[in-house]
C-alpha positions as CSV (number, residue, x, y, z in Angstrom):
1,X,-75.7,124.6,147.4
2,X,-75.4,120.9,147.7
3,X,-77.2,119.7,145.1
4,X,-79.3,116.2,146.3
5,X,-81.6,115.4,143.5
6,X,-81.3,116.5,139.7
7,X,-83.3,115.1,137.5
8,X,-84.8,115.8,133.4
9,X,-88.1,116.3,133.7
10,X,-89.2,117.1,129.7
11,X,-87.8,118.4,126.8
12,X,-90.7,120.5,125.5
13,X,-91.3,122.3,122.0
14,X,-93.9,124.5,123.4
15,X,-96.1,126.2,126.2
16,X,-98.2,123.7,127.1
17,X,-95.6,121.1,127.9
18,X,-93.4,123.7,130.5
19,X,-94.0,122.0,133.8
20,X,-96.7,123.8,135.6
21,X,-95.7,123.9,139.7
22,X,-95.0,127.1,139.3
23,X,-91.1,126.8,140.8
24,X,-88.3,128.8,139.6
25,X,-86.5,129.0,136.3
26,X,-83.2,129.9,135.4
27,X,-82.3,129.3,131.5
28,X,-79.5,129.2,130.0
29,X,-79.1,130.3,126.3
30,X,-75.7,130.4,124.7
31,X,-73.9,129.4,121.5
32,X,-73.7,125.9,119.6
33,X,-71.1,124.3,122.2
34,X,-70.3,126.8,123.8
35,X,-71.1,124.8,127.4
36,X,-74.5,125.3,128.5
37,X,-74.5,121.6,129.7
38,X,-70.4,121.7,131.3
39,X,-71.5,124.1,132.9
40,X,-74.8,122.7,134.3
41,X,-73.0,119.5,135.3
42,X,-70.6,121.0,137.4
43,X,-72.8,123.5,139.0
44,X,-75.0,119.7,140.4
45,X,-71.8,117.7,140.3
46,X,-72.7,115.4,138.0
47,X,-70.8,113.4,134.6
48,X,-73.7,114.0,132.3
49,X,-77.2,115.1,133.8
50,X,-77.5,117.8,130.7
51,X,-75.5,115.7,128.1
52,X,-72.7,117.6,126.6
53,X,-72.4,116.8,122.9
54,X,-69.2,117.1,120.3
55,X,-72.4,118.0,117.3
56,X,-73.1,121.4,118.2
57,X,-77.0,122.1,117.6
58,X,-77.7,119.2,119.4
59,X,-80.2,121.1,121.5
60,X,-83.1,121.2,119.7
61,X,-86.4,121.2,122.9
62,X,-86.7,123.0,125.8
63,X,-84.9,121.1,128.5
64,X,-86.5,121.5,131.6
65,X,-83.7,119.6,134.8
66,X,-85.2,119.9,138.2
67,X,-83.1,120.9,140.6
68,X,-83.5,119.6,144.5
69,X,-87.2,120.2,143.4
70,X,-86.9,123.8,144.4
71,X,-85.6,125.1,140.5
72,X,-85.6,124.1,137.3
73,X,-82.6,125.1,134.7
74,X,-83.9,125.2,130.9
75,X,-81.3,124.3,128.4
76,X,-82.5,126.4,125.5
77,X,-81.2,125.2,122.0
78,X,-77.9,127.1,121.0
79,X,-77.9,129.5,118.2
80,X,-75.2,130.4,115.4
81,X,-74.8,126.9,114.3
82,X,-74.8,127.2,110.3
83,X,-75.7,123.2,109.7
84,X,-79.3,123.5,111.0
85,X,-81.7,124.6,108.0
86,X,-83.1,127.9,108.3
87,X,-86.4,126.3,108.8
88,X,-85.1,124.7,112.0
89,X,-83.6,127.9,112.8
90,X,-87.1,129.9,112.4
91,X,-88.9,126.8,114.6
92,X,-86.1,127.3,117.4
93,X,-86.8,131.1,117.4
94,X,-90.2,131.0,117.9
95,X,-89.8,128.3,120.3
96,X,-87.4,130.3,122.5
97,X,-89.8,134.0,121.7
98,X,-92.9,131.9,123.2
99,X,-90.8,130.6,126.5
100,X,-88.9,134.3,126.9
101,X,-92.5,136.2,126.2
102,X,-94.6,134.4,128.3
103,X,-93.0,132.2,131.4
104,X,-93.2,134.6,134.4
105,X,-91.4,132.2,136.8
106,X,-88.4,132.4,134.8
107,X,-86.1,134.5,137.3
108,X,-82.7,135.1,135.1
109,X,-81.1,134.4,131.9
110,X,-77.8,132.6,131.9
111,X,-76.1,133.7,128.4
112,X,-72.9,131.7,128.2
113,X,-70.3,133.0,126.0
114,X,-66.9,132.2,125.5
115,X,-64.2,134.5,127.4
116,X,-61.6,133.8,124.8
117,X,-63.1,134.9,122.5
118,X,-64.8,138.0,121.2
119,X,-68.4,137.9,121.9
120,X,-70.1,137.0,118.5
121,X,-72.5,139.1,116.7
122,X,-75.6,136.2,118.1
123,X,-74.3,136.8,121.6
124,X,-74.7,140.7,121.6
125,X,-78.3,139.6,119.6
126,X,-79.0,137.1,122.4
127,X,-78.4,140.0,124.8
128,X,-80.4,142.8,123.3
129,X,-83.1,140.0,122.6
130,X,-83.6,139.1,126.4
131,X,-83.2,143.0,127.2
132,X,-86.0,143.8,125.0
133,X,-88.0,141.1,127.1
134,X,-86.7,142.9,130.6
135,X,-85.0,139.9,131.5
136,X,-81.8,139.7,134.4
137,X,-78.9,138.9,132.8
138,X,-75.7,136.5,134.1
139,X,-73.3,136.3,131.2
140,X,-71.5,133.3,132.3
141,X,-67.6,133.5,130.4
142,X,-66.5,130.4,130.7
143,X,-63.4,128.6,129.5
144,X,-61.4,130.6,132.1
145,X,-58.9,128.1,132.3
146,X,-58.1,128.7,129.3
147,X,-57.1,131.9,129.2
148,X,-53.5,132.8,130.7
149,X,-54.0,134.4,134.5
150,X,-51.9,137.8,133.0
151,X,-54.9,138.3,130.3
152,X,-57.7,137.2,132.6
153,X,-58.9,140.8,133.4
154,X,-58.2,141.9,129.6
155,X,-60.7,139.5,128.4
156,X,-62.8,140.1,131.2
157,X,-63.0,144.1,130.2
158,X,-63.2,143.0,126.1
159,X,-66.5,140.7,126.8
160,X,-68.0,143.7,129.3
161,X,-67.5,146.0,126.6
162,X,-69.1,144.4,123.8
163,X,-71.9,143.8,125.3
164,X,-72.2,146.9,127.1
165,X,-74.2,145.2,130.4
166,X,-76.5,147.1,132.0
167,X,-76.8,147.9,135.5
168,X,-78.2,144.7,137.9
169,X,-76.9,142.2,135.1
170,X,-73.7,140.7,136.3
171,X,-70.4,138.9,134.0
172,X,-69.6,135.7,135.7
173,X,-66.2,134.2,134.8
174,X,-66.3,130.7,135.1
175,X,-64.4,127.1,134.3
176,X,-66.2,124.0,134.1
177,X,-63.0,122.7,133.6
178,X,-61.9,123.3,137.3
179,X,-64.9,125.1,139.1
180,X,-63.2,128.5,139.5
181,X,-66.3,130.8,139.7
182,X,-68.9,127.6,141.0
183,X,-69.4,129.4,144.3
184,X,-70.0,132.9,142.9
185,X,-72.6,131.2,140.4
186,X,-74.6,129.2,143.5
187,X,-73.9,133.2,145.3
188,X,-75.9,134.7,142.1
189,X,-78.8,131.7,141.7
190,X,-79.4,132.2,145.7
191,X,-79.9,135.9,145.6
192,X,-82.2,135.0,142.5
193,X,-84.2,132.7,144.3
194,X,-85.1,134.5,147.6
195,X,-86.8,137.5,145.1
């Protein structure tokens, strides 16, 4: 998809800020870090619409970026970050509970995870969490760059494992770092869209 128009349109802490046209939502939840906003930016092409940031926890709204005004991805704030008080912590929950709960024209989760690594304990959480809401799945590895071609599919089988996916959710590997998987992810969002 060439991407034409991307804007923020509101950071919100709860319901009655989500923008109300009723378009599309894909959101992407994920780790402190872990990319959520590389991997927005090169999805639209752009340096720094969703603002990448060396302070994990950074995240701390609902960030609602309108895409060619026919989507919107929400940037959800990243979890397993131990410098944010529990407090915090507890206000992010419900935060993310009320948007998962309640916003019917959210179409699919995008859980980002790291593919070399393990997936954490909060991404196999994350998962169940957004399975226990009967939300579609993408797990979106990224960082495939990083990992050496010969290990690729080894590290691909490790993160399918762990978080055991169920049938219809899909494991995406991906590298903001030099688009490998870019096309697959527009292939996915599509197929999303036209439900």
């Amino acid at each position: 998809m060439k991407v034409t128009n991307a804007e923020i349109v509101i950071s919100a802490v709860s319901k009655k800020q989500y923008p109300n046209e009723g378009l599309p939502e894909f959101a992407l939840a994920g780790r402190s870090n872990v990319g959520k906003s590389s991997f927005i930016n090169r999805l639209i092409n752009r340096k720094n619409l969703a603002r990448t940031s060396s302070k994990p926890g950074k995240t701390q709204t609902l960030n609602f970026y309108k895409i060619n005004d026919i989507f919107y991805f929400v940037d959800v704030p990243g979890y397993g970050y131990a410098k944010v008080s529990k407090k915090e912590r507890k206000k992010w929950g419900g935060m993310m509970e009320e948007y998962f709960q309640t916003r019917n024209t959210l179409r699919a989760v995008l859980l980002i995870t790291d593919l070399r690594h393990e997936p954490s304990g909060d991404d196999l959480q994350m998962y169940d969490f957004l399975k226990y809401y009967n939300q579609p799945v993408i797990i979106v590895a990224t960082k495939l760059d990083k990992v050496p071609k010969n290990k690729r599919a080894a590290h691909i089988k490790r993160t399918s494992k762990a978080f055991e996916i169920e049938q219809g959710d899909v494991l995406l590997p991906f590298s903001a770092e030099t688009g490998e998987g870019k096309e697959e992810a527009w292939r996915l969002l599509r197929t999303f869209l036209q439900k």
